[in-house]
C-alpha positions as a Markdown table, in Angstrom:
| # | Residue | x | y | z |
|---|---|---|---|---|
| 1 | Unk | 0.0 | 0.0 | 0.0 |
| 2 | Unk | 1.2 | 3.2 | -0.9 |
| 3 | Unk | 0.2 | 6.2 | 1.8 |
| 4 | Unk | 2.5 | 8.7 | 0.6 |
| 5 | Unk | 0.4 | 11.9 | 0.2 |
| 6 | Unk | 1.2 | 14.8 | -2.5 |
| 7 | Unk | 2.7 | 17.2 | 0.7 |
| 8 | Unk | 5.1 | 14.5 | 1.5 |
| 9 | Unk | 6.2 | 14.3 | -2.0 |
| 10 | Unk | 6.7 | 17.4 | -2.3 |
| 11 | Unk | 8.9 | 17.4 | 0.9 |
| 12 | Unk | 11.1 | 14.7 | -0.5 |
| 13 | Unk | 11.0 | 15.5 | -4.1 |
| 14 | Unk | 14.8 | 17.4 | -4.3 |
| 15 | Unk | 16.4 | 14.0 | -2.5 |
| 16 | Unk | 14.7 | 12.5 | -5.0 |
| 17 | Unk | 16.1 | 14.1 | -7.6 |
| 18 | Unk | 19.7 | 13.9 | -6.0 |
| 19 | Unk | 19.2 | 9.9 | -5.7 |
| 20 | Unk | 19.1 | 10.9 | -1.9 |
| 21 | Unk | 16.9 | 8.7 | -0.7 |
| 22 | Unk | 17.0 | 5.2 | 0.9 |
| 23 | Unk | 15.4 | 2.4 | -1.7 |
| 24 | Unk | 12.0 | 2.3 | -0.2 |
| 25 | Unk | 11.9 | 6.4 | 0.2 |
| 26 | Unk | 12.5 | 6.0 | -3.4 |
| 27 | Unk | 9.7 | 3.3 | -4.4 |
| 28 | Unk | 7.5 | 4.7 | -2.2 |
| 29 | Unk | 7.8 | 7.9 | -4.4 |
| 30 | Unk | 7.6 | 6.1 | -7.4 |
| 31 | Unk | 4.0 | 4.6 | -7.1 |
| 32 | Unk | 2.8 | 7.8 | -6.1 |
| 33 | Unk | 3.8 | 8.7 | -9.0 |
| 34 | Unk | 2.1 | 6.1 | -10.7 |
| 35 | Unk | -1.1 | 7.4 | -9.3 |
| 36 | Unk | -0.7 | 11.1 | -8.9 |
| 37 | Unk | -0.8 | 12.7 | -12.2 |
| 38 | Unk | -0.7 | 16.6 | -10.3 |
| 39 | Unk | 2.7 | 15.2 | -8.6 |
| 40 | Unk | 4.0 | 14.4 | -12.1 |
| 41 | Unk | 3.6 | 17.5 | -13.2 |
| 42 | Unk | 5.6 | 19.1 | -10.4 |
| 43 | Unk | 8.1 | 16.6 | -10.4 |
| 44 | Unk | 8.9 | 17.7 | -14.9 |
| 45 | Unk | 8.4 | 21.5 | -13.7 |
| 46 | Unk | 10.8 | 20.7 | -10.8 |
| 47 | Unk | 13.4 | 19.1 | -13.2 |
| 48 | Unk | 12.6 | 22.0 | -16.0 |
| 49 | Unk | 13.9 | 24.7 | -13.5 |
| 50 | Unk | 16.7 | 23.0 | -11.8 |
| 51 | Unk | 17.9 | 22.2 | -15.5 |
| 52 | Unk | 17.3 | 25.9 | -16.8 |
| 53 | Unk | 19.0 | 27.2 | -13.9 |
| 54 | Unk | 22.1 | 24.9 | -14.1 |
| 55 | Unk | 22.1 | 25.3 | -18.5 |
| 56 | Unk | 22.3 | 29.5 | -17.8 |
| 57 | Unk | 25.8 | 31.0 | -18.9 |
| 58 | Unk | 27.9 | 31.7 | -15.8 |
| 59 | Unk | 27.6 | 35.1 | -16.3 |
| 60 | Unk | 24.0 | 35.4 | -16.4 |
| 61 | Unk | 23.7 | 35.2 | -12.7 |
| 62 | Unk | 26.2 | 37.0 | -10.0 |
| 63 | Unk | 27.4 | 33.3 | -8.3 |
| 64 | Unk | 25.8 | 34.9 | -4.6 |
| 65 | Unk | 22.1 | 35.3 | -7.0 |
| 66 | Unk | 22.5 | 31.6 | -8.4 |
| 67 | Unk | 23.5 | 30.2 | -4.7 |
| 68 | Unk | 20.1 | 32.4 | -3.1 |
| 69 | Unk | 18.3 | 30.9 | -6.1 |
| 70 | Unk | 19.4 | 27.3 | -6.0 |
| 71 | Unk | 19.4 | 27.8 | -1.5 |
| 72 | Unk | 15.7 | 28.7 | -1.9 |
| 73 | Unk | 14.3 | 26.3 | -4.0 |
| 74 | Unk | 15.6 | 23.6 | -1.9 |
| 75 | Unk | 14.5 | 25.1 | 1.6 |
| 76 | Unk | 11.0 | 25.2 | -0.3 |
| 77 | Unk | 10.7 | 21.9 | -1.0 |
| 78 | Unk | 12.1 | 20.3 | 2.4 |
């Protein structure tokens, strides 16, 4: 039985991402994404910014702007 919820996805969605999570962290985010098609969505829009943000020239963003940038996003989603 899965009883992951959407919040607790959300929560654990940047370990996730970083292959930071134990094996059944990991599974137990999986089938909740086999049944949460809004959780899906966030996790592509998730992986959209951190990939737009990494892909920008180095000079787009002072290094203190991308480190606030990159600092916030993962303080939002723990």
């Amino acid at each position: 039985m899965n009883d992951l919820d959407c919040r607790e996805f959300v929560e654990q969605v940047t370990a996730f991402l970083e292959h930071a999570l134990d094996p059944e962290a990991e599974q137990r985010l999986v089938d909740h994404l086999a049944l949460c098609d809004g959780c899906e969505r966030y996790l592509d829009q998730v992986r959209r910014s951190v990939t737009d943000l990494r892909d920008l020239p180095a000079d787009a963003l002072p290094d203190e702007t991308r480190a606030a940038l990159l600092e916030a996003f993962r303080a939002r989603t723990e």
